[in-house]
RODO-2510 file (C-alpha; in nm, 4 decimals, decimal comma):
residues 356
     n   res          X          Y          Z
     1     x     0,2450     0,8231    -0,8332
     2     x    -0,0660     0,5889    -0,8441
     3     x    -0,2947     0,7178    -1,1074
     4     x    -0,7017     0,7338    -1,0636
     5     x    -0,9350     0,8418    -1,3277
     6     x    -1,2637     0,6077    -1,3316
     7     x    -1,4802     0,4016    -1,0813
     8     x    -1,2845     0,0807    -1,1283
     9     x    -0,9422     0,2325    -1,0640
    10     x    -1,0367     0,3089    -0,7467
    11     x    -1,0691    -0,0563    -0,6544
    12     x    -0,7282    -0,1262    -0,7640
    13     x    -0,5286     0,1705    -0,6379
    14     x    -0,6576     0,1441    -0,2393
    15     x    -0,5129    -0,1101    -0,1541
    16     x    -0,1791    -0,0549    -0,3070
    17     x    -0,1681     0,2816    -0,1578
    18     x    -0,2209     0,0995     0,1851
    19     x     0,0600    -0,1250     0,1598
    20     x     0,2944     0,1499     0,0428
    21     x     0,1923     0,3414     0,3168
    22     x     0,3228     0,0736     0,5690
    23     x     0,6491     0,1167     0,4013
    24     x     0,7517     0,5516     0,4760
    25     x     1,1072     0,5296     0,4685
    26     x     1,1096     0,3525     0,0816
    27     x     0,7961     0,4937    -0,0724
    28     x     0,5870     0,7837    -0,0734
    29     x     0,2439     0,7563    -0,2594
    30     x     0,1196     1,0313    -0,4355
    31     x    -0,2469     0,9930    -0,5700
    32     x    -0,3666     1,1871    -0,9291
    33     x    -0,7277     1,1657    -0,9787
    34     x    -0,7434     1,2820    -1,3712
    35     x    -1,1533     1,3539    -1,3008
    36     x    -1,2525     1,1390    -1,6118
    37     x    -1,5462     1,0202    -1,3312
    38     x    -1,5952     1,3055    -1,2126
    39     x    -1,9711     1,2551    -1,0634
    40     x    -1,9554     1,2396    -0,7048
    41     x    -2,1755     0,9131    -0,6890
    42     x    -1,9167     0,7903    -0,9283
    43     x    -1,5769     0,9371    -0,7620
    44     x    -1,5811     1,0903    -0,4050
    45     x    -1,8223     0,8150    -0,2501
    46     x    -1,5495     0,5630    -0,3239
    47     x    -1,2598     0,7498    -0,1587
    48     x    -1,4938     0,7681     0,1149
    49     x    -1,5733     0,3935     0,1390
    50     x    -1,2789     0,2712     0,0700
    51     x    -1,0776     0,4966     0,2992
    52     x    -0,8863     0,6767     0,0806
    53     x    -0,7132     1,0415     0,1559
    54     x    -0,8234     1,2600    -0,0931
    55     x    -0,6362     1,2602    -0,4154
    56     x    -0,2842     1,5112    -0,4195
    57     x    -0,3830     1,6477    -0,7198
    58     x    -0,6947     1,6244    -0,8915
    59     x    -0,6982     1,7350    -1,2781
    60     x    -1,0408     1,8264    -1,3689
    61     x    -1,0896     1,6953    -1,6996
    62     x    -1,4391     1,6103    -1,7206
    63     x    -1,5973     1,4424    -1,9875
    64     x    -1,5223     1,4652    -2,3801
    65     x    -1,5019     1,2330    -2,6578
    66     x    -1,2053     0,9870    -2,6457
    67     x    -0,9571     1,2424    -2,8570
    68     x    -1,0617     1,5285    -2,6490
    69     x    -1,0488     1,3654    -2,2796
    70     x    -0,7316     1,1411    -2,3747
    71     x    -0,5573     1,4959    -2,4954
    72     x    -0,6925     1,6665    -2,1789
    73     x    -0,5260     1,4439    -1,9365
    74     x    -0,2282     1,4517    -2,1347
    75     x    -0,1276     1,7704    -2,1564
    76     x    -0,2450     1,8957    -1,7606
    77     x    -0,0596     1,4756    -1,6748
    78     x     0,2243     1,6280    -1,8284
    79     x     0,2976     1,9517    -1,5987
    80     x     0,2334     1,7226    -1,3220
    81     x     0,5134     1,4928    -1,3866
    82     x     0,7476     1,7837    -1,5049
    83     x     0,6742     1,9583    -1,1238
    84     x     0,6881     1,6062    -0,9329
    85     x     0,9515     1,3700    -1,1409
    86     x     0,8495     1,0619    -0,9703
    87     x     1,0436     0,7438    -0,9633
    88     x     0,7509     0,5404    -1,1204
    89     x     0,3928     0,5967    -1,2296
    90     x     0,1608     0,3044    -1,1875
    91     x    -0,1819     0,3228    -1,4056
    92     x    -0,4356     0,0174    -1,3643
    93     x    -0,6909    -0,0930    -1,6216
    94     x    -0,7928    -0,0056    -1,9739
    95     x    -0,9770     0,3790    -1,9003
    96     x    -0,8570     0,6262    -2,1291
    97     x    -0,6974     0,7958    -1,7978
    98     x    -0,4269     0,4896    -1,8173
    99     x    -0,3343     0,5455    -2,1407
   100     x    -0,2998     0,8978    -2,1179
   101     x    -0,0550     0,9050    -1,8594
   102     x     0,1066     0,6006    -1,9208
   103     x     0,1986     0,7477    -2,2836
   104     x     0,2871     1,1034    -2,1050
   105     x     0,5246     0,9137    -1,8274
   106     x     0,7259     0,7335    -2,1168
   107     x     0,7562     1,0134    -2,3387
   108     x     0,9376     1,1898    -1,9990
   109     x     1,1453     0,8675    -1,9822
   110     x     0,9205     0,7445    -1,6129
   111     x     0,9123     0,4321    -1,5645
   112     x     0,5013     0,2849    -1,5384
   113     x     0,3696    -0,0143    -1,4214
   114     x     0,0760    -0,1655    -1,5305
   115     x    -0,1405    -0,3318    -1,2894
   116     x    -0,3960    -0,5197    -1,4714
   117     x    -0,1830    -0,5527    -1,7538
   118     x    -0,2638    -0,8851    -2,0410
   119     x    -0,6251    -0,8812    -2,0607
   120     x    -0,7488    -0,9192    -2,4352
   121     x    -1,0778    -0,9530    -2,5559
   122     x    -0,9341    -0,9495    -2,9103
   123     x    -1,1749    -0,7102    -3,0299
   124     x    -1,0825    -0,3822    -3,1500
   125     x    -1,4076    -0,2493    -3,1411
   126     x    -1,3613    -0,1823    -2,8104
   127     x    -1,2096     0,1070    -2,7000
   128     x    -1,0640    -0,0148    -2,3683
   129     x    -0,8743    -0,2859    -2,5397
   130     x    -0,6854    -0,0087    -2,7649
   131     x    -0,5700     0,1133    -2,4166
   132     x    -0,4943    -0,2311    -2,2824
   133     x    -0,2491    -0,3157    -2,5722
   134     x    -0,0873     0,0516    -2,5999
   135     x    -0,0135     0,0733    -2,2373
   136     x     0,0939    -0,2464    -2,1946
   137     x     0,3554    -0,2006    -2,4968
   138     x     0,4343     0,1563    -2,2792
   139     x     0,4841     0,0342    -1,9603
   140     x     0,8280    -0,1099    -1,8213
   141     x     0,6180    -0,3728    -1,5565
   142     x     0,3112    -0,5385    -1,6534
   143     x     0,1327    -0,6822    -1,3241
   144     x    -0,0935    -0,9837    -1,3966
   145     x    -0,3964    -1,1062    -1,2642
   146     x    -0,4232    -1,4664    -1,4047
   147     x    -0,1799    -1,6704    -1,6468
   148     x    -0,4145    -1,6070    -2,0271
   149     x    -0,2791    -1,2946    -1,9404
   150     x     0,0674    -1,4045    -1,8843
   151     x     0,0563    -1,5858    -2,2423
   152     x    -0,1151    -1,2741    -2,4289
   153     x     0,2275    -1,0940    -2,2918
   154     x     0,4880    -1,3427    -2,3952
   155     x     0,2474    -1,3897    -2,7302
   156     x     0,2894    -1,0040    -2,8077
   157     x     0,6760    -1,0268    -2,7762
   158     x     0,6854    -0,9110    -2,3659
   159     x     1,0336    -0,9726    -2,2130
   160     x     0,9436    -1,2543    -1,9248
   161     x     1,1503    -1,0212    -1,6695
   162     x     0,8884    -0,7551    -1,7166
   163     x     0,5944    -0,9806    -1,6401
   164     x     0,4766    -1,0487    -1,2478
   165     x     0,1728    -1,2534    -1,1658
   166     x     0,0624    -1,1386    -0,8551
   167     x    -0,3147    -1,1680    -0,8256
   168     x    -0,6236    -0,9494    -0,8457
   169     x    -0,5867    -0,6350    -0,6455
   170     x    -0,9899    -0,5881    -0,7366
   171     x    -1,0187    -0,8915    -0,4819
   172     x    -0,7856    -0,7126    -0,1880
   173     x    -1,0249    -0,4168    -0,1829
   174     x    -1,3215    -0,6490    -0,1678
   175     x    -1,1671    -0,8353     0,1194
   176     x    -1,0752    -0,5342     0,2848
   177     x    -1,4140    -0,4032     0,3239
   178     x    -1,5936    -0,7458     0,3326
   179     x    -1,6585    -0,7213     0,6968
   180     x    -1,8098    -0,3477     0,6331
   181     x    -2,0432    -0,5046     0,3323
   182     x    -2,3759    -0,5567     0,6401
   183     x    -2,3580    -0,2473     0,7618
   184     x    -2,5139    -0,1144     0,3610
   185     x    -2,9024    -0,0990     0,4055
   186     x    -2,9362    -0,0662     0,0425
   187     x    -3,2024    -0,3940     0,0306
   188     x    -3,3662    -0,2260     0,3152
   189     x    -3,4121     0,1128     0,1221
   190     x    -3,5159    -0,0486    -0,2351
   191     x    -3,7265    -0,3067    -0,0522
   192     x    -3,5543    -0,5911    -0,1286
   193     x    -3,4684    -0,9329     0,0342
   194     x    -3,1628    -1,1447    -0,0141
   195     x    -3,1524    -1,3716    -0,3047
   196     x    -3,4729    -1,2257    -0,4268
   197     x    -3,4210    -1,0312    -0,7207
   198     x    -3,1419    -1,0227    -1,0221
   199     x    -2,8941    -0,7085    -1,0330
   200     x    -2,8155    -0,5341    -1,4040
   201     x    -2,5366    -0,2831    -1,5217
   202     x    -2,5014    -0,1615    -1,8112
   203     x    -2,2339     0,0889    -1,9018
   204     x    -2,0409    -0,0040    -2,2118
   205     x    -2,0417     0,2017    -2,5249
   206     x    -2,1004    -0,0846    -2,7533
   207     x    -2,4043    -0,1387    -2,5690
   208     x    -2,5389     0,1573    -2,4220
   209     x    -2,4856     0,3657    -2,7211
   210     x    -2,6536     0,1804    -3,0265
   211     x    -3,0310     0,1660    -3,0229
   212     x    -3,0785    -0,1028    -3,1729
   213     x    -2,8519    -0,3150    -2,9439
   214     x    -2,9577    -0,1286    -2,6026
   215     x    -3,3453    -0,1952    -2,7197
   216     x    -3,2631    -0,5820    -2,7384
   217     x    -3,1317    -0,6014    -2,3701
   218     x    -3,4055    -0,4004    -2,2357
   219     x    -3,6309    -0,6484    -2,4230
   220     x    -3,4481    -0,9551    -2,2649
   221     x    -3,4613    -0,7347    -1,8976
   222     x    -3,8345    -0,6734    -1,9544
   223     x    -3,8819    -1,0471    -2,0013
   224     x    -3,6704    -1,1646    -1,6922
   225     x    -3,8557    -0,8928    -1,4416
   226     x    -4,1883    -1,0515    -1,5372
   227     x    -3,9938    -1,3955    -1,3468
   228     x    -3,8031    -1,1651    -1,0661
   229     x    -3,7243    -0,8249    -0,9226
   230     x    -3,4333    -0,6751    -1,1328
   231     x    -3,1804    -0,3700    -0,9710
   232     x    -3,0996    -0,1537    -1,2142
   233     x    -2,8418     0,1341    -1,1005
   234     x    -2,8169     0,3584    -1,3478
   235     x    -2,4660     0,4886    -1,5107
   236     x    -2,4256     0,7959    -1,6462
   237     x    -2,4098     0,7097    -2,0092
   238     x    -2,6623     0,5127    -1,9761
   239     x    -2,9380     0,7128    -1,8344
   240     x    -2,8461     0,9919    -2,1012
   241     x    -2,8661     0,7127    -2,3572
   242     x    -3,2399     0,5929    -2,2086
   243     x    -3,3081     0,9730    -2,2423
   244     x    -3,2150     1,0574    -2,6085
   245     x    -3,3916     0,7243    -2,7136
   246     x    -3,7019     0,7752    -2,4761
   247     x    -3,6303     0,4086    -2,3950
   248     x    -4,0174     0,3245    -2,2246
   249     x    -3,9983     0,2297    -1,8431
   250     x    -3,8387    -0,0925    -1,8851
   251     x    -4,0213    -0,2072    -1,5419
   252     x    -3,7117    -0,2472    -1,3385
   253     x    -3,5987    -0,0939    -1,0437
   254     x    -3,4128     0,1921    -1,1143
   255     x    -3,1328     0,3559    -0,9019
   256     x    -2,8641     0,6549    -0,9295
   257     x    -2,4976     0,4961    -0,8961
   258     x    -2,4415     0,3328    -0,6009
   259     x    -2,1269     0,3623    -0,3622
   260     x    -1,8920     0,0680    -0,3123
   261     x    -2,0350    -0,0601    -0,0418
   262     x    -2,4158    -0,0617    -0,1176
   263     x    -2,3255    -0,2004    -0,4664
   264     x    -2,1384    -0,5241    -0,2630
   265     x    -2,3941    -0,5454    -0,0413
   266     x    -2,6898    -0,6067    -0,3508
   267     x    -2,4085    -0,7847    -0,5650
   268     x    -2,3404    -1,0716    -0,2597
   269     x    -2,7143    -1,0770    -0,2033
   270     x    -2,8479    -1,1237    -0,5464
   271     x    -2,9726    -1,4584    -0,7407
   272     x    -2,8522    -1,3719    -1,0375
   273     x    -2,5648    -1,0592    -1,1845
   274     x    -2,6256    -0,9409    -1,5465
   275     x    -2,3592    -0,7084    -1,6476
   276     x    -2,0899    -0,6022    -1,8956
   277     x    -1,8534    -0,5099    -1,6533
   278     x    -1,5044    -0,6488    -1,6303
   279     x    -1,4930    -0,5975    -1,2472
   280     x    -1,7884    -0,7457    -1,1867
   281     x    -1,7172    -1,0636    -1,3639
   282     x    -1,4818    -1,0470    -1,1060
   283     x    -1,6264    -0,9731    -0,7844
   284     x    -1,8774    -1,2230    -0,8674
   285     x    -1,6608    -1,5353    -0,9336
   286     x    -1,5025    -1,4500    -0,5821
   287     x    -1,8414    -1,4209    -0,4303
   288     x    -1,9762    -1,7218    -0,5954
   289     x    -2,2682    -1,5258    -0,7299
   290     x    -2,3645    -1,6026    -1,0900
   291     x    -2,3233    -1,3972    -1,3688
   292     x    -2,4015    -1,3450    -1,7136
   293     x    -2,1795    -1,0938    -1,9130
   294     x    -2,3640    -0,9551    -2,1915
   295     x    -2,1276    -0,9547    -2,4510
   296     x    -1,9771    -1,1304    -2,7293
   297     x    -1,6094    -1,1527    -2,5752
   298     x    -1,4724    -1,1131    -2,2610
   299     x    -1,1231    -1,0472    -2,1640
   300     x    -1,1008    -1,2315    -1,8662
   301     x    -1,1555    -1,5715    -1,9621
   302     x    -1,0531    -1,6437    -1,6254
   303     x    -1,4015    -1,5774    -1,4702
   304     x    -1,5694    -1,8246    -1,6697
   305     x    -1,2598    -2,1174    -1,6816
   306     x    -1,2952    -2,0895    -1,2820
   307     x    -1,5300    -1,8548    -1,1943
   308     x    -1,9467    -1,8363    -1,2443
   309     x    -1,9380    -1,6404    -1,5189
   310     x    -2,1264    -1,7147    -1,8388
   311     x    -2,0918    -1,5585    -2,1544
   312     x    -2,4347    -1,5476    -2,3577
   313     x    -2,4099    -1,2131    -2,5753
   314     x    -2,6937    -0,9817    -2,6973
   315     x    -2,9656    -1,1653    -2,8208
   316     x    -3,3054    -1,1321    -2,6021
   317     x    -3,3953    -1,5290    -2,6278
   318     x    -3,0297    -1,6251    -2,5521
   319     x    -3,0205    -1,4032    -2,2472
   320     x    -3,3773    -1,4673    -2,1068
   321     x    -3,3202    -1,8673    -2,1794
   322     x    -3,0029    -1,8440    -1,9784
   323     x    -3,1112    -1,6639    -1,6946
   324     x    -3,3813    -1,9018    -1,6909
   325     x    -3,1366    -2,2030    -1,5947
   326     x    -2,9187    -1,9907    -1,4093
   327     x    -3,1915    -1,8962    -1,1619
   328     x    -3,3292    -2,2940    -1,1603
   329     x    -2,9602    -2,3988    -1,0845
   330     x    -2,8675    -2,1039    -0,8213
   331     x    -2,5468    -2,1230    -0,6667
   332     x    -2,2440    -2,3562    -0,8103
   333     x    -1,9412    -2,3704    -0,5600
   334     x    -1,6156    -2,3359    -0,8176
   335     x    -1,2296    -2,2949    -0,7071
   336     x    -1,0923    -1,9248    -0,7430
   337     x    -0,8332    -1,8834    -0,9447
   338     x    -0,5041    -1,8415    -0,7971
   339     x    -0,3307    -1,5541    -0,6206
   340     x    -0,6661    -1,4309    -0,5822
   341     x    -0,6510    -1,4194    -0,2139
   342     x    -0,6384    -1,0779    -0,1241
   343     x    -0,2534    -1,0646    -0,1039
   344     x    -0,1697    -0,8830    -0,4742
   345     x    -0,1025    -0,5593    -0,2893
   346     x     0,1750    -0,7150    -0,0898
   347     x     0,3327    -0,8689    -0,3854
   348     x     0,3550    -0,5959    -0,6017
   349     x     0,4905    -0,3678    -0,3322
   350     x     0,7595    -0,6440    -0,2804
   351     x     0,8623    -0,6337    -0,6946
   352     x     0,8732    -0,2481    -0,6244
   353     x     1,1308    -0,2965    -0,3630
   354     x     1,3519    -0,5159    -0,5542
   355     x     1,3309    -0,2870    -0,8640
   356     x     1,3375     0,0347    -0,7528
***
């Protein structure tokens, strides 16, 4: 039963579905979409563009604070299971929809794997890093993409036979629909051309929703379009946020949430990636795009020990001053870090065969 909840499960859970798929006489995927994203610009479009069936069961929750949605999934995860009794559940990331039903599967004695499973940013602010450590302590095997996270594991007491590097599944679903990425016409639409403009997301709670922090990016964004186009597509959160604050037109260009394969397309084709995404760190160290993460931590270290990601947290001088070199220096060729080769999928199918 691979569990979906949130944009950047999707990512990880296509291409493991595929590769299960190949095998029908061992293992029969079953796909739960909790509806934590529930927005079809942030759920259908990526089944769609990523070629996924529609999910077998789809819960509904909607939106809530993290109490409320966490105790929503629960309790409709838990008939599920009850009805189903899968051999394993497999959750990926740190959204509260992988908590949830990693906590509901071990309660019901299911096994879970974690995919994604070792990241730390070591800051408990963060509400996705309360989910990283609880799951990971949940789940019976933890999946990594890179060896800090190995290290974290063994550091937090993780038997070493529960622990299998295999890669970055985020980088199989990029490969799989690389060759797909021209046939996007997003720069056409927003008028852009390649390597001419800077792309921003912003989606993060500790950024999006205090004003005072939120104002200072805006200020450092304000200050970087006056040098270069910036792409702005707009989350959720955040567009409610720049609506309760009546944040003034922070002259970039704005868009609704974009589908997987426009948001590749304007990702490979930018100068410059501003984000505090996790994902994107990621996509971008594969695609050799700079980035800077706007944040004070980042849990994968990875992306900036091998990758082009730079870490230059929230202050407006700090972020204009580094975009400033960053768009002088352009492109800086860097090894990937290993396993990521679009093969996780098939590795992680092959621990399921031996273990199941």
């Amino acid at each position: 039963m691979l569990v979906v909840g949130a944009r950047p499960n999707f990512m990880k859970v296509a291409p493991l579905y595929f590769e299960l798929s190949k095998h029908p006489r061992t293992f029969a995927p079953l796909i739960v979409h909790t509806g934590q994203h529930y927005d079809r610009r942030m759920s259908e479009v990526f089944f769609e563009d990523l070629g996924l069936p529609q999910p077998d069961v789809n819960l509904e929750v909607g939106s809530g604070s993290h109490a409320v949605q966490t105790a929503r999934i629960m309790m409709a995860f838990e008939k599920v299971l009850e009805e189903q009794r899968p051999d394993l559940v497999v959750v990926g990331g740190d959204v509260n929809s992988t908590l949830a039903c990693a906590l509901v599967a071990a309660k019901l004695k299911i096994k879970v794997a974690h995919v994604e499973a070792g990241l730390r940013s070591f800051d408990r602010d963060m509400p996705e890093e309360i989910n990283r450590v609880v799951t990971d302590s949940l789940s019976d095997y933890l999946f990594t993409t890179c060896e800090d996270a190995n290290q974290n594991l063994r550091r937090e007491g993780v038997s070493q036979d529960k622990i299998f590097f295999v890669g970055n599944l985020m980088i199989d679903s990029l490969l799989g629909c690389y060759s797909k990425i021209s046939q996007s016409e997003i720069l056409e639409r927003l008028g852009l051309k390649e390597k001419g403009y800077c792309l921003l997301t912003l989606h993060r709670a500790s950024n999006v929703d205090q004003k005072d922090t939120f104002c200072k990016i805006m200020s450092a964004m304000q200050q970087v379009s006056q040098k270069t186009k910036v792409v702005f597509p707009l989350h959720p959160r955040t567009k409610k946020k720049m609506e309760e604050i009546r944040l003034e037109d922070p002259k970039l260009i704005v868009t609704e949430p974009l589908g997987y394969l426009d948001f590749l397309k304007l990702e490979r084709a930018a100068k410059l990636v501003l984000t505090d995404s996790g994902g994107i760190q990621e996509e971008t160290t594969f695609l050799k795009v700079p980035c800077l993460t706007l944040r004070k931590n980042t849990e994968r270290p990875v992306t900036i020990t091998y990758g082009t990601n730079h870490l230059v947290g929230l202050e407006p001088e700090d972020i204009a001053k580094e975009v400033e070199v960053l768009l002088q220096n352009g492109h800086r060729d860097v090894p990937l870090p290993p396993l990521w080769d679009g093969k996780a999928s098939q590795r992680i199918v092959g621990v399921f065969e031996s273990v199941l």
